[in-house]
N, C-alpha and C positions, 0 to 999 in steps of 0.2 A: 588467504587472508592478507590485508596487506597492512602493511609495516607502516609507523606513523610516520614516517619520512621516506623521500625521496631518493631509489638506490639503482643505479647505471645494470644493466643487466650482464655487463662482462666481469663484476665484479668476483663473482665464482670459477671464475676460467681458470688450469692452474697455473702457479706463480713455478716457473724454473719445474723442479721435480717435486713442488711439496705442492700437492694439493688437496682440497678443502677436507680437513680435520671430519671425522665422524661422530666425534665423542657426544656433541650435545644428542646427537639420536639415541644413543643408547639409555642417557637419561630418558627423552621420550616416550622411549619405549618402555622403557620403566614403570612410568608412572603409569600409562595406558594398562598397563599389565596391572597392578593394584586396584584398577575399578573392576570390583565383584556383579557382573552382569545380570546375575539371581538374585541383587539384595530386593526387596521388600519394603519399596517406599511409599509414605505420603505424600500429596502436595501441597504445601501451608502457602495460602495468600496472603499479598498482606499488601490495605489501600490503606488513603490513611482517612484517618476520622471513622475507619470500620467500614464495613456491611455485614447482611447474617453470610456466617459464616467464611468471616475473613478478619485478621485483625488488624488492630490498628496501629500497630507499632514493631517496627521488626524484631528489638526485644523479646517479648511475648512470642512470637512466632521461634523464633531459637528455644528458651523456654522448654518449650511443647517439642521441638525435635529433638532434642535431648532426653527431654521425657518418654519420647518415644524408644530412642536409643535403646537408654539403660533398661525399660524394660522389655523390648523385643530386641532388641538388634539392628530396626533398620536404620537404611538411612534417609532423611526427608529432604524432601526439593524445597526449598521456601525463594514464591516468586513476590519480590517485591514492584507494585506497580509504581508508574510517574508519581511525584512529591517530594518534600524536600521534610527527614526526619530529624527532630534533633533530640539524636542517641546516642550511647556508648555503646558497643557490642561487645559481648566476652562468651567465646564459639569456646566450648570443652567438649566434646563430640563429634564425631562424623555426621557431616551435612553437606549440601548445598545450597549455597545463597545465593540466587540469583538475581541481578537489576533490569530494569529495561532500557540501561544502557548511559552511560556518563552523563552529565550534563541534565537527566531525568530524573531517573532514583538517585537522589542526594542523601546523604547520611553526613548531618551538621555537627557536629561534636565542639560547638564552643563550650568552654569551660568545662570541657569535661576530657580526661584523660586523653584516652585512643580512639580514633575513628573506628574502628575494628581490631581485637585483639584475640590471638586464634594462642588459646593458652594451655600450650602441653606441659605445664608446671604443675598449674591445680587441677588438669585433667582425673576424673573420676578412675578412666583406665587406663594403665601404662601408656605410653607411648602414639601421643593423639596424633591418630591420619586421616587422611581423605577426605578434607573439608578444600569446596572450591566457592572462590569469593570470583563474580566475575557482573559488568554492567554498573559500576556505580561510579560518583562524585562524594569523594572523603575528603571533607576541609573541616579545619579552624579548629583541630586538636589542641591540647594543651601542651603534648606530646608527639607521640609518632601516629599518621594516618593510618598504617595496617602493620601490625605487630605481631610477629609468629614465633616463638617460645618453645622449644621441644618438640618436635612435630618431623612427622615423616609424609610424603606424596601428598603434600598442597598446594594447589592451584590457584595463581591469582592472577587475571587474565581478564585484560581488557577494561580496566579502571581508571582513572581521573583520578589523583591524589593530590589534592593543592594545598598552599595556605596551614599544612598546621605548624608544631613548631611554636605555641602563640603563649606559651608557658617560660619563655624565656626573659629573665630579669637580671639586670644589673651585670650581663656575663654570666652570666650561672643559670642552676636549673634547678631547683626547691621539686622536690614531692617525685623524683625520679623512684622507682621499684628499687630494692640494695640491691637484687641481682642484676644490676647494670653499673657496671665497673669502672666504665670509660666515656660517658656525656656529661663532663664537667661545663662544657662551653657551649652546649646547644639542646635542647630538650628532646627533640626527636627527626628521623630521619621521614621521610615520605614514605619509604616502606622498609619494613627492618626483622632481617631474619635471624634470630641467635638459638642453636643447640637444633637447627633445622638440617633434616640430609631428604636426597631425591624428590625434592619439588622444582616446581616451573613459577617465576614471575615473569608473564611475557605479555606481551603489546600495549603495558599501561603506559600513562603518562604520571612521570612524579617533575612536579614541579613550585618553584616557591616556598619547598619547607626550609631546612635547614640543611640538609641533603637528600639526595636521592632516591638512592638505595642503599643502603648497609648488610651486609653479611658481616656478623663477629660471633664469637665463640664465647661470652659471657656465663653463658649454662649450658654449654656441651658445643662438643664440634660441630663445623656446620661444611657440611661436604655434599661433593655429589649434587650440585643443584645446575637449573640453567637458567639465568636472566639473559634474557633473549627478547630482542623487537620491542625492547621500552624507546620511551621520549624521555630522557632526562635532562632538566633545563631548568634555569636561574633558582638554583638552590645556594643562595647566598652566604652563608657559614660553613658547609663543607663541600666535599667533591657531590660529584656527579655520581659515580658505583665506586661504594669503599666495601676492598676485602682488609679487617684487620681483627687482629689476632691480640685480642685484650687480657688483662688477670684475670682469673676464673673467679666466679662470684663463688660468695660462700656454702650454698646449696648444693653444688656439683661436690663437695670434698674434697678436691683437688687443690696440689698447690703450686700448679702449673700448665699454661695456656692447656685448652682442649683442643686447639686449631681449626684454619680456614685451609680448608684445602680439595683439589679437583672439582671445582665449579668452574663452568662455561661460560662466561662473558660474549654472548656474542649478537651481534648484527641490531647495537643499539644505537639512538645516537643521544653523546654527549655534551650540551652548549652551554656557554655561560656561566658554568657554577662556580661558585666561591667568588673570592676577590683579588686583587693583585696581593701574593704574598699567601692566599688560603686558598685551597680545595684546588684540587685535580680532576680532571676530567675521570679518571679511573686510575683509584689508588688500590694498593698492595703493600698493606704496611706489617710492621712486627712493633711490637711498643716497648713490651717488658723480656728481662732475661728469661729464656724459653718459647719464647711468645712463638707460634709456627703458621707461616702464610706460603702454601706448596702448592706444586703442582697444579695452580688455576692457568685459566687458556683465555685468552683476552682475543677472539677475533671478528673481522669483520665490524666492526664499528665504528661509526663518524664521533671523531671527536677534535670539537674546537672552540676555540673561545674561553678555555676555563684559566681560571686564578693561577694553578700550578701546572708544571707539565700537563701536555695531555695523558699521559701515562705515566704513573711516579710510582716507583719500589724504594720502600726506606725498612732498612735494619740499621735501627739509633745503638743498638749496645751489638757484646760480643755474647755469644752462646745463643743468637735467636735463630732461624732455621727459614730462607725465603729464597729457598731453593726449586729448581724445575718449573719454572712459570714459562710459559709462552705467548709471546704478542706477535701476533701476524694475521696480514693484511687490514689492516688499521689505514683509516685516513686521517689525517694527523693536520693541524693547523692553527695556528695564533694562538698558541697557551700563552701562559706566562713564564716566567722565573722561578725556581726552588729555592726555599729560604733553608735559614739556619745551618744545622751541621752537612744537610742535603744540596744546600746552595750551589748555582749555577749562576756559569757567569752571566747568562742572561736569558732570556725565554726558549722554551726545549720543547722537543715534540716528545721523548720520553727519557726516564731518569733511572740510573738502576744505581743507587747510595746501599753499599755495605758496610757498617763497622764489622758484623761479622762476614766470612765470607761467604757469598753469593754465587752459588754453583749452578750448572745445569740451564742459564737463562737460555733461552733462543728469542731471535729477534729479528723475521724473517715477512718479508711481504708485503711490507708497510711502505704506504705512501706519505712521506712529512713535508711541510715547505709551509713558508709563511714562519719560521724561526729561526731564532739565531744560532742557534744550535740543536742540530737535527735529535741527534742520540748523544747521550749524555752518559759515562761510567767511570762509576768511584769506588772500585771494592778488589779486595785481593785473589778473587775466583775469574775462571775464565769467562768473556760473554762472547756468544755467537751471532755475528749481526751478517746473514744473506738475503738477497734478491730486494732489496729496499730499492727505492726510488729516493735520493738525498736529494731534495731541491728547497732546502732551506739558503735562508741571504748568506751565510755563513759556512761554518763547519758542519759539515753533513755526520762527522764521530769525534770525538772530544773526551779522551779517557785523563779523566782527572788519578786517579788509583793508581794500584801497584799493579794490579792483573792484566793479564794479557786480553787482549782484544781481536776476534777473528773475526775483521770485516771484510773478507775477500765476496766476490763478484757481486758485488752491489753496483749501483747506476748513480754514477755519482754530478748527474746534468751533464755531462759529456763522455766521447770516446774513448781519449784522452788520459781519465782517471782524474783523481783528487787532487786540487790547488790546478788546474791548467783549465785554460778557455773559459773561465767565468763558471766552471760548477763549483760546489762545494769540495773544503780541505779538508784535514783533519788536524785534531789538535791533541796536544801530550804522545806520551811513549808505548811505546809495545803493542800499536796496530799492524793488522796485517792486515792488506787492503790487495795484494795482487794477488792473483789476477784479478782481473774489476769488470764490469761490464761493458761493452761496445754499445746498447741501443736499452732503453728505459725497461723495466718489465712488465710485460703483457698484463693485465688487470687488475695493476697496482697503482694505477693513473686515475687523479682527479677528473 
């Protein structure tokens, strides 16, 4: 299946001694493992305006596979044909929904909430899985285009998300659900997962909402997932893939973050999002004391063009936890600048900002250039930066912080090493840069 953009085929080849991570397969396999091959299904069509024996609005067709559900067990196929509906959906059961493909089956949602909302909160039974949304065009939400709540092994694969977001006034966002804790400034993301663990969002396109993708833990942790093979592009108020780690709503009991952690970021690409000053290409934030954003793995990804670093980690307070992240083989190019307590002195390929300390990072593989500063670090924990390609105009490592910094054998545009024949230097104290590399690294090249 091919990827919505365009990717050089030595890009898997390995970097030095680290090569290509396995982890997103294990997901995979995961979720393959969760489709029960004996279930016992229906097939609900659905044209629109009706015929016998088909209905008219994919509403009504969910409906009936729910009804089916709760009183047998299975699970129903519902194929929606070409037309453009204008629905809210609200999935509480195992199902598939299937389109005949972006741009065909359209599901219009102006003025009304969600394009799609797959809701393990009011779920009849514990713990709603195994619903796959795949083939449509979700626009002109009031909110977020596809919205997943509580839920485990869902699938959403190969959709067009555009245009919602259209509920946004005056800077704010009126009629948001309480258990969303942290969209004061934007009403909904393009597709947004909270209290979700071992699902797949792979080969959509989200673009033109307010962001992306969202992963947050508003009603339970959200782990274990793979966003993999999206297009993510001009989403103008926030990043391009945010993993953040918000207050926990009042439903959960809790009175402290539930966390983002060990989800696969990988082989998407990032363009455009945000504005000079807002959104990053792919963020990894912590917000509130507690707040925990761990162990995620950011690789294989085109990311350029966006408002903030292409890659930005911010812990704003002390006691938050934004430890063991990994970014590698990333191609990296023309972000912008980090603002406020996170600021940079000027456009960064990626940014690791700790007030608390920032442990465990590695930062290995990654092609940057086209910024002013390649890597960017401000926090009292160690960071691990090998086998990069530095070919930004600038400082290829630039440790603003107290912590030490291990950038040894990176390529830093020449033989030579850092500050000599026109490659990139380095800025501030306590890097380690030798030994460095003699010749660029093998399939970490634009």
């Amino acid at each position: 299946m091919k990827l919505p953009f365009e990717r050089k085929p030595d890009l898997f080849r390995p970097i030095g001694h680290l090569k290509r991570p396995l982890i997103w397969l294990g997901v995979a396999s995961a979720l393959i493992a969760a489709i029960d091959p004996s279930a016992k299904a229906a097939t609900l069509q659905v044209k629109p305006g009706g015929a016998p024996g088909t209905f008219s609005t994919i509403g009504a067709a969910v409906l009936r596979a729910q009804s089916d559900y709760t009183d047998s067990g299975t699970v129903d196929v519902i194929e929606v044909a070409p037309g453009t509906y204008m629905e809210s959906l609200k999935i509480q059961t195992p199902l598939s929904l299937v389109g005949a493909g972006s741009g065909r089956s359209i599901i219009n949602a102006r003025g009304l909430a969600n394009g799609i909302y797959i809701d393990g909160i009011d779920a009849p039974k514990p713990r709603l899985s195994n619903v796959s949304v795949t083939g449509f065009t979700i626009e002109n939400a009031q909110f977020e285009g596809i919205y997943i709540t509580n839920a485990s092994f869902i699938t959403v694969v190969e959709n067009e998300v555009v245009s919602n977001d259209q509920g946004l006034a005056s800077g704010s966002c009126p009629g948001l659900p309480p258990f969303e804790t942290s969209e004061g400034e934007d009403c909904g993301e393009g597709i947004h997962l909270s209290g979700v663990d071992h699902s797949m969002v792979r080969n959509n396109v989200s673009a033109n909402n307010s962001g992306g993708i969202l992963l947050s833990d508003d009603t339970g942790a959200t782990r274990d997932n793979l966003i993999s093979g999206n297009s993510v592009r001009n989403n103008v108020f926030d990043c391009g893939i945010t993993l953040a780690s918000h207050p926990p709503a009042s439903i959960t009991g809790s009175t402290t973050p539930l966390g983002v952690f060990h989800n696969v970021i990988a082989e998407n690409e990032s363009l455009r999002n945000g504005t000079a000053g807002n959104g990053a290409g792919i963020g990894i934030f912590a917000s509130v004391p507690g707040a925990q954003s761990y162990g995620n793995v950011v690789i294989n990804n085109q990311v350029r063009g966006n408002g903030l670093p292409g890659v930005a980690m911010h812990s704003h307070t002390p006691g938050q936890i934004l430890n063991d992240n990994v970014i590698v083989g990333n191609q990296i190019s023309g972000n912008g600048a980090d603002t406020a307590d996170a600021a940079t002195p000027g456009p960064a390929g990626i940014n690791v900002f700790g007030v608390s300390t920032v442990t465990g990072t590695v930062i290995s593989g990654n092609s940057i250039q086209g910024e002013a500063d390649d890597i960017v670090t401000n926090t009292s924990g160690e960071v691990a930066i090998h086998f990069n390609n530095l070919l930004g105009g600038k400082l290829g490592v630039n440790n603003l912080g107290a912590g030490a910094v291990d950038a040894t054998e990176n390529w830093w545009g020449n033989g030579r090493g850092p500050g000599t024949g026109g490659g990139t230097s380095i800025g501030g104290t306590g890097i380690t840069f030798n030994p460095f590399l003699s010749s660029p690294v093998p399939g970490a090249q634009d």
